[in-house]
C-alpha positions in Angstrom: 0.0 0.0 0.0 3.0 2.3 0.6 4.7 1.4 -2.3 1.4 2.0 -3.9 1.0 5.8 -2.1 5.0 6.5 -3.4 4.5 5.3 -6.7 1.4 8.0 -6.9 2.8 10.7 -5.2 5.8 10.1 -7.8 3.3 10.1 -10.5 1.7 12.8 -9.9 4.5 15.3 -9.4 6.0 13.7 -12.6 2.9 15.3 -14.3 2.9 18.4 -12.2 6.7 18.9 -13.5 6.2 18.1 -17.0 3.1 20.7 -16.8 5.2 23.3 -14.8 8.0 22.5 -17.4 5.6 23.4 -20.5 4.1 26.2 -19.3 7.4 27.2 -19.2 8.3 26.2 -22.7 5.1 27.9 -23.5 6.0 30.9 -21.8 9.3 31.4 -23.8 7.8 30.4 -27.1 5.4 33.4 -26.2 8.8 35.5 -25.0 10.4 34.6 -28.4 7.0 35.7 -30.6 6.7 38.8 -28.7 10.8 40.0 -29.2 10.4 38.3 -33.0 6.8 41.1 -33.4 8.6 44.0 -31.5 11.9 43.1 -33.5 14.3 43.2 -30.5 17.6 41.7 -30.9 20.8 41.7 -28.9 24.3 42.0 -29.4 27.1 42.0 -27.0 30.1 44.9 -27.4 33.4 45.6 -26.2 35.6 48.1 -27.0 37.7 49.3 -23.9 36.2 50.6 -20.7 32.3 50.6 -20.6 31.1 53.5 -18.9 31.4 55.7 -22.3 30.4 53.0 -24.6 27.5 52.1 -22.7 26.2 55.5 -22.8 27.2 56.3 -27.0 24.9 53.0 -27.4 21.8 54.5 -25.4 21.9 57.8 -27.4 21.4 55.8 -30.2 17.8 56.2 -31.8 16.1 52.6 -31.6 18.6 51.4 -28.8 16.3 50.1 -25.9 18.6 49.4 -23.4 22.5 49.2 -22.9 23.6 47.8 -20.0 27.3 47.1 -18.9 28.7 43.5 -17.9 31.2 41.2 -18.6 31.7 38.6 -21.2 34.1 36.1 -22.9 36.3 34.8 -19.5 36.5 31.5 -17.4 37.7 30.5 -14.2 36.7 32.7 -11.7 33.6 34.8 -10.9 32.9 37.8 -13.3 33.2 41.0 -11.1 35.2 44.1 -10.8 37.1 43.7 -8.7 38.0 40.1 -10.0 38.9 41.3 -13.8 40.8 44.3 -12.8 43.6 42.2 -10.5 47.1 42.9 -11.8 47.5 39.0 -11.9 44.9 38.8 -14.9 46.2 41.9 -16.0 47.2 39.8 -19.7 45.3 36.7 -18.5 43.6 35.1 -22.0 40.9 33.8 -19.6 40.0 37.2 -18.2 36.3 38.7 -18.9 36.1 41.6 -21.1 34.3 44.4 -20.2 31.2 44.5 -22.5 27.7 46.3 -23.3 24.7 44.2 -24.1 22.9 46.4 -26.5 19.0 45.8 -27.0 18.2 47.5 -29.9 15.1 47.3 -32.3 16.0 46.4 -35.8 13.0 47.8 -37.1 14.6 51.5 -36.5 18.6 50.8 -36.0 19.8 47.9 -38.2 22.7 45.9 -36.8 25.0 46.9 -39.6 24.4 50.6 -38.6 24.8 49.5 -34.6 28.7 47.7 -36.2 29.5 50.6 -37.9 29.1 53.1 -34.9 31.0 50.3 -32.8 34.3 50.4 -35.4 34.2 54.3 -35.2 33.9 54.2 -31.5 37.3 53.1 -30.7 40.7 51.8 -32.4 39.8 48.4 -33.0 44.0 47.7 -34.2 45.0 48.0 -30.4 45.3 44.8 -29.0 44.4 44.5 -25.1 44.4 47.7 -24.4 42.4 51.5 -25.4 44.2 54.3 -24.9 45.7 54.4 -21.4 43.4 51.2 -20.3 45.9 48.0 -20.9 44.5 44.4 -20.3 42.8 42.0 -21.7 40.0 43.2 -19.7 39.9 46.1 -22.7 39.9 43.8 -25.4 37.7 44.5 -28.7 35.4 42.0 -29.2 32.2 41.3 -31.0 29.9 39.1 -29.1 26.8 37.7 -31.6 23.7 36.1 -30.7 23.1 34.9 -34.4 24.3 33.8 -37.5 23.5 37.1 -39.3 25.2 39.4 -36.8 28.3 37.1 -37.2 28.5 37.0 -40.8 27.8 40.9 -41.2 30.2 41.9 -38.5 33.2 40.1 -40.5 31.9 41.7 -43.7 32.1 45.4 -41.8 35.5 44.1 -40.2 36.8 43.7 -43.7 35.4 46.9 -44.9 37.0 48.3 -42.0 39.8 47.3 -42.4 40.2 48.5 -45.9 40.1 52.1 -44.6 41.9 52.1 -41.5 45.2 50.5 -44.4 44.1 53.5 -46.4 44.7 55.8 -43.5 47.9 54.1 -42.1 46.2 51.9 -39.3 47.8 48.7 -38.6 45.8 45.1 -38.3 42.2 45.5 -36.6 42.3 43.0 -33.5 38.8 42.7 -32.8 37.5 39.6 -31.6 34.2 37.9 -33.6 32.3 35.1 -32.1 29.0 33.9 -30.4 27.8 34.7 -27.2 28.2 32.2 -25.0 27.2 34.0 -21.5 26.6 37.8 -20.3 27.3 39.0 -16.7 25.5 42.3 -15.7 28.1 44.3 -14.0 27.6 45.4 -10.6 24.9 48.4 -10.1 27.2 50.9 -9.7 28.6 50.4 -12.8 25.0 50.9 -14.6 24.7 54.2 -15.6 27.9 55.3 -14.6 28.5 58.5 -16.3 24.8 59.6 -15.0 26.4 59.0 -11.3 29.2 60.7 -11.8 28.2 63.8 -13.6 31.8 65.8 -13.6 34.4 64.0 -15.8 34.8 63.2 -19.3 34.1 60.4 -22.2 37.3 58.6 -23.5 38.1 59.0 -26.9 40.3 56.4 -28.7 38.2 56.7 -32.1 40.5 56.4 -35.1 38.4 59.3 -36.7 38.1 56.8 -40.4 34.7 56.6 -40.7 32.6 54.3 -43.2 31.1 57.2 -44.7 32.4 61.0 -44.9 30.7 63.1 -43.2 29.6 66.9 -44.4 31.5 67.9 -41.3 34.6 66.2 -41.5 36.1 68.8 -43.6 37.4 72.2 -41.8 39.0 75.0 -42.3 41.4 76.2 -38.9 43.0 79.8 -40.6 40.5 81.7 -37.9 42.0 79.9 -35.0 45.1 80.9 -36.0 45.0 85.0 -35.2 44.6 86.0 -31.7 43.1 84.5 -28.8 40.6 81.3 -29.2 38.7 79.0 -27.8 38.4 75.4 -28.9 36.1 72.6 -27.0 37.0 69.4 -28.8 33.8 67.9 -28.5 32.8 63.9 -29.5 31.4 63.0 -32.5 29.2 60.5 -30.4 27.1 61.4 -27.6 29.0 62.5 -24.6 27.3 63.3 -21.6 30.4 65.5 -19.8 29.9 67.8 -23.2 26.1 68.2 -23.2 26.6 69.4 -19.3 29.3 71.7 -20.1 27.6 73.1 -23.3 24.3 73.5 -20.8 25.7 74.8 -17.6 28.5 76.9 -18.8 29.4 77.3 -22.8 25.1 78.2 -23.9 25.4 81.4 -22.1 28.4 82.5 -23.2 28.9 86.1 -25.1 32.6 86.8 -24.5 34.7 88.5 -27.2 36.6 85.5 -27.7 35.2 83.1 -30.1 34.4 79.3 -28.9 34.9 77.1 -32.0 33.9 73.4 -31.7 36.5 70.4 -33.1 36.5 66.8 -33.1 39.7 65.4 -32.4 41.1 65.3 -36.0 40.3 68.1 -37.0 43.1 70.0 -35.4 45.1 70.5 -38.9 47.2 73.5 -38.4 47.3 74.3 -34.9 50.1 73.1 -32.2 48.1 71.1 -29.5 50.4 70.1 -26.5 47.0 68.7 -24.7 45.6 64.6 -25.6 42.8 64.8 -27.1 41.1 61.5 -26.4 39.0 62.8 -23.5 35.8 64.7 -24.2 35.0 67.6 -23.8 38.4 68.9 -23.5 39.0 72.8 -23.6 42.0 74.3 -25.6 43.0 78.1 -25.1 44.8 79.0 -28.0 47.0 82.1 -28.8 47.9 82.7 -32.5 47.2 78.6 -33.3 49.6 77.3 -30.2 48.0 76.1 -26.9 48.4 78.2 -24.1 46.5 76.0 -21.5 44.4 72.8 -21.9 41.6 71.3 -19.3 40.2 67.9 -20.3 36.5 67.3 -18.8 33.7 68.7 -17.5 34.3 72.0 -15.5 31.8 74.1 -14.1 31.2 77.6 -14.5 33.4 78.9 -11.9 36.4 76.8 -12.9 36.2 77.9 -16.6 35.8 81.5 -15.7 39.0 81.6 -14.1 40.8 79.7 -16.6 39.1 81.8 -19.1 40.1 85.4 -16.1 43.6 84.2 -16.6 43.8 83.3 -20.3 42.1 87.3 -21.2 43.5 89.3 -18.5 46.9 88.1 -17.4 48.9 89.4 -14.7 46.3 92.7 -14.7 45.0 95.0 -12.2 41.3 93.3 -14.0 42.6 90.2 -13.0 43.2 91.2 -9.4 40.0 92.8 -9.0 37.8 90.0 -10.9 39.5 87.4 -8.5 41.4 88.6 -5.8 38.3 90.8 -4.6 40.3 94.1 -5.0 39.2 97.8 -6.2 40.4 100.1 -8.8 42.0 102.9 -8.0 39.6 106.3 -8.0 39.3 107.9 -11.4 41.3 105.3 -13.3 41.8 104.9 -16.8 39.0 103.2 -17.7 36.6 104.4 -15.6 37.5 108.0 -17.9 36.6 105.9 -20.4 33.7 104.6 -19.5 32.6 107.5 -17.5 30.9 109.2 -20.2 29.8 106.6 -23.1 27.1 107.0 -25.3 24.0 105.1 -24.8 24.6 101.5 -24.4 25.3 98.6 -21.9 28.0 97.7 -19.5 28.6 93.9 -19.8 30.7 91.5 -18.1 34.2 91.4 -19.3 34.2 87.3 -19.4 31.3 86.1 -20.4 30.0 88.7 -22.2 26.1 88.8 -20.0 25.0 92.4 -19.2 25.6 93.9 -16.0 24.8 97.6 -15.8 22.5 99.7 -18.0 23.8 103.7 -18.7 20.3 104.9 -18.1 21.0 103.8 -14.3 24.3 105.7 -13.9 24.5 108.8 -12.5 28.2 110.7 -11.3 28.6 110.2 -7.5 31.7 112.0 -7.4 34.0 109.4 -5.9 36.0 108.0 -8.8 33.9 104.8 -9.4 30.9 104.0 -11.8 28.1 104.5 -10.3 24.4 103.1 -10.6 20.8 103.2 -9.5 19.8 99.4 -9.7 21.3 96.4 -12.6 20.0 94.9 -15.1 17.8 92.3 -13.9 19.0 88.8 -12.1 22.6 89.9 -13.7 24.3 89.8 -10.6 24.6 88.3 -6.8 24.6 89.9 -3.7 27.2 88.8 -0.2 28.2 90.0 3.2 31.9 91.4 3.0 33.5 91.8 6.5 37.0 92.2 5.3 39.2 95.4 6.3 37.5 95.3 9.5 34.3 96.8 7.5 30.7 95.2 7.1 30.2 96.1 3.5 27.6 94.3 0.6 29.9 92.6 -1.9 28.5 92.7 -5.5 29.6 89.8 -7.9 28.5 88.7 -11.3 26.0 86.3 -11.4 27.5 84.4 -14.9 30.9 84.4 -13.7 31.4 85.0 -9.9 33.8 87.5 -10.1 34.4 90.4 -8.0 32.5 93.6 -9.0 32.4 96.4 -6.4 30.3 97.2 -3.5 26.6 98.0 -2.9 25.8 101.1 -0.9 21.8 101.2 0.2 20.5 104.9 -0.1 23.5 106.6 -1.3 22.2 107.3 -4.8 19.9 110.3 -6.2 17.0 110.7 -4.1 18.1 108.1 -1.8 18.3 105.2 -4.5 21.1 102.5 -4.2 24.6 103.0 -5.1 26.1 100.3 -7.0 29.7 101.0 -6.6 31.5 99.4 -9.6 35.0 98.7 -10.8 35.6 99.9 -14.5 38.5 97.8 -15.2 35.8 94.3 -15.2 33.0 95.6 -17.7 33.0 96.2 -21.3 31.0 98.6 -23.0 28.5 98.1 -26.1 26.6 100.9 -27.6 23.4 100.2 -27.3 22.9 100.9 -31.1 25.7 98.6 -31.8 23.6 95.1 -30.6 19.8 93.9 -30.6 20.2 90.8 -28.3 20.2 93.1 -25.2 17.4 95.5 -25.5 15.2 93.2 -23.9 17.1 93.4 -21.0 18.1 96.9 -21.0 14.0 97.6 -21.2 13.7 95.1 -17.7 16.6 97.0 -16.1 14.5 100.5 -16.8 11.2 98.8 -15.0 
């Protein structure tokens, strides 16, 4: 009878299994339709450290998700800290770090996905991009089916063709199926979003499949006078978007901004790499003067930009050093008496002080009534033993004089203000600031 009891029980989970294990079956036949109908296909990517690639792949219209991992080892347990030991350092059986790109091929086609992957990087450096070395950095092409693999060799070869053209050596990158993905750990997802103030790598070869209307410039204005160039990515790069948002949008100064890629620098001396993006070049006459590579933020590239324009100058002492110019200095002779128009500031180019609101005070500084609107920033100043109202520009932070409540006409404000920090511009001279001058006579 208990034989009889086992031999059921056994039965009947026998059947309960085999159900279990078709509704399974079922379930991914269903997964399978669904991904066929939606036309979502993966492939597996690596091309030197996967924080940048991860996030080129995203910005990439019909990419549905990129996420980083490893790929491609044995031996030992895929993680971070496992692949990046000096002892597997040039270890064959190390993991590469990867991207799994879900993509749908309805919108991005997998030859297009390859093509962006070549440009991406310098697929003839073996182990290693740029400063990464290891195996850990190897290129590799990871398929999940027999068209990928055929079609990346095909775009290899291509490849290959133009990097001889342009002197390259061998490309090294690694074709073959996918055997097994591991998602790296969360902190590596998403990583540049984390980590907002850096840069993006940039070991692209600049040979592209197809020439772009771009590719050609011409670099004879950069070389007269002062300039700035931002060597920007020809991908998406979020350090450059930031610093084009936060900092470079708003900018007005009298010194140009131009934007490069990396290879197209033809003409000019460049002392700075320029694989990281965005990385800033101030250039005198076509030589670097100074280089920054990454994000900065508005204060950082102000000063940079304070010391680049002004020097060793009593401007530069006042913009940043919080001094004063001496009563009834040059410029403020100058500037004393200008036609209609608009003080700006001497940086980044924003408007300040409007000559409608200055009146003569008599003590050997500009003087106004009120600024233009949200143009600068007010702060308590207790040095020299006084308790004064420091006045600084909102756009750049530097120093601008001294607010003195009721000392004006009719007990106004006095805006005490250095001369040697503004421009001028006639008002008849510019459109883009009568809307603020108008605000500033409210």
């Amino acid at each position: 009878m208990l034989a009889a009891k086992n031999w059921l029980k056994l039965t009947t989970l026998t059947i309960l299994f085999s159900a279990a294990s078709y509704g399974v079956s079922l379930n991914n036949e269903k997964d399978n339709d669904i991904q066929a109908t939606m036309h979502l296909e993966t492939m597996v990517l690596g091309s030197g450290c996967f924080w940048g690639a991860e996030k080129r792949y995203e910005a990439l219209p019909g990419v549905i998700d990129a996420k980083s991992g490893y790929a491609d080892g044995k031996g030992f347990k895929a993680t971070y800290r496992n692949i990046t030991q000096s002892s597997r350092k040039f270890d064959e059986n190390n993991y590469a770090e990867v991207v799994q790109v879900t993509y749908n091929s309805n919108i991005i086609s997998a030859a297009t996905l390859l093509k962006s992957y070549f440009e991406s990087h310098d697929p003839t450096q073996k182990n290693r991009q740029g400063n990464d070395i290891g195996t850990q950095y190897r290129s590799i092409i990871l398929t999940t089916t027999e068209q990928q693999a055929a079609l990346a060799e095909e775009l290899k070869q291509q490849y290959q063709d133009k990097l001889t053209q342009a002197g390259y050596g061998s490309i090294k990158t690694i074709i073959k199926p996918l055997t097994v993905f591991f998602p790296a750990e969360e902190y590596h997802q998403d990583y540049l979003v984390k980590n907002p103030n850096g840069y993006c790598p940039d070991h692209s070869t600049g040979v592209v499949f197809e020439k772009r209307s771009d590719d050609k410039v011409d670099n004879t204005a950069l070389l007269a006078g002062k300039q700035i160039v931002i060597i920007d990515s020809r991908d998406y790069c979020p350090y450059c978007e930031k610093l084009k948002k936060d900092v470079l949008n708003d900018y007005q100064g009298t010194i140009a901004v131009t934007y490069r890629k990396a290879d197209q620098l033809d003409g000019l001396t460049i002392k700075s790499a320029t694989w990281a993006t965005p990385t800033i070049l101030f250039l005198e006459d076509g030589k670097e003067v100074y280089g920054r590579q990454g994000y900065v933020s508005s204060e950082e590239f102000y000063k940079a930009l304070g010391a680049f324009k002004l020097g060793d100058s009593e401007a530069y002492t006042v913009a940043f050093k919080a001094r004063t110019d001496s009563p009834f200095c040059k410029q403020y002779d100058i500037f004393k008496n200008t036609p209609d128009g608009i003080f700006i500031d001497k940086l980044s180019g924003v408007p300040l002080f409007d000559t409608r609101d200055r009146f003569k005070s008599g003590t050997g500084w500009l003087s106004f009534t009120h600024p233009i609107k949200d143009s600068v920033t007010l702060h308590d100043d207790n040095s020299y033993g006084m308790q004064r109202i420091e006045i600084k520009s909102k756009s750049t932070g530097i120093h601008l004089g001294h607010l003195f409540p009721g000392e004006g006409p009719k007990g106004e404000d006095r805006y005490c203000i250095n001369a040697t920090v503004l421009d001028f511009v006639a008002r008849k001279d510019t459109k883009q600031f009568r809307i603020m001058a108008e605000e500033s006579a409210e």
